[in-house]
C-alpha positions in Angstrom: 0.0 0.0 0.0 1.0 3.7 -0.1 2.0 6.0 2.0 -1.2 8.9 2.1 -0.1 12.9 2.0 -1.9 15.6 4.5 -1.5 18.9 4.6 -2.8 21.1 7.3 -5.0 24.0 5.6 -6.7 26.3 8.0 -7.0 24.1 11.0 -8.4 21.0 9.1 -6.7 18.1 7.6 -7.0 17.5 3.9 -5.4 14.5 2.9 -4.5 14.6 -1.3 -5.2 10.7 -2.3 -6.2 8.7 -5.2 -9.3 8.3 -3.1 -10.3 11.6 -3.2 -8.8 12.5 -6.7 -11.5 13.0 -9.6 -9.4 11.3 -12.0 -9.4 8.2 -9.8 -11.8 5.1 -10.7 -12.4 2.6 -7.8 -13.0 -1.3 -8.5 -15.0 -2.7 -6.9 -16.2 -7.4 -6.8 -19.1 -8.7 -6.2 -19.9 -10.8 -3.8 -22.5 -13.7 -3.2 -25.8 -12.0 -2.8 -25.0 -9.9 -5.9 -23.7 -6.8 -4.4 -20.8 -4.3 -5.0 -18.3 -3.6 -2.6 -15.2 -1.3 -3.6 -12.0 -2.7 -3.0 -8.5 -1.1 -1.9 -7.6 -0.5 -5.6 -8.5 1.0 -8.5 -6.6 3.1 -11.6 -6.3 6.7 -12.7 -7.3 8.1 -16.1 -4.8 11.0 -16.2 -2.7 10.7 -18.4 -3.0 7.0 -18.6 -4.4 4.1 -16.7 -2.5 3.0 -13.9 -3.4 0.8 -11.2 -3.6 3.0 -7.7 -4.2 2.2 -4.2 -6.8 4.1 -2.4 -4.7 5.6 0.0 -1.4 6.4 -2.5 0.0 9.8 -2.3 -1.4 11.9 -4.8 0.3 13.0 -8.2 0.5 16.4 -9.6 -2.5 15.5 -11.0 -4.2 15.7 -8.4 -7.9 17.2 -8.3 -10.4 17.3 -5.8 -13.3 14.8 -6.7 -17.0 17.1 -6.0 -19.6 14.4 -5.1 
């Protein structure tokens, strides 16, 4: 796994991760009674697909995900 990156901005902790990136895209299995669960992993569309961990430290890429 990765190593995740906060940064203290005006009393609050914001940590920059592929989880909370907008160019991230979770993965997710599905299990026995036919639901989704997301798992650890997933990959990032910019500016190719890699295959990231949830909690990697974010690239320069980085962009908040809204939603």
């Amino acid at each position: 796994m990765c190593e995740s990156h906060c940064e203290d901005a005006m009393g609050e902790t914001e940590c920059k991760t592929c989880a909370n990136c907008s160019h991230f895209r979770p993965h997710y299995a599905k299990n026995a009674k036919g639901e989704y669960t997301p798992l650890l992993y997933g990959h990032c569309v910019t500016p190719r697909i890699k295959k990231r961990f949830v909690d990697c430290k974010a690239c320069s890429y980085w962009e908040e995900r809204n939603g």
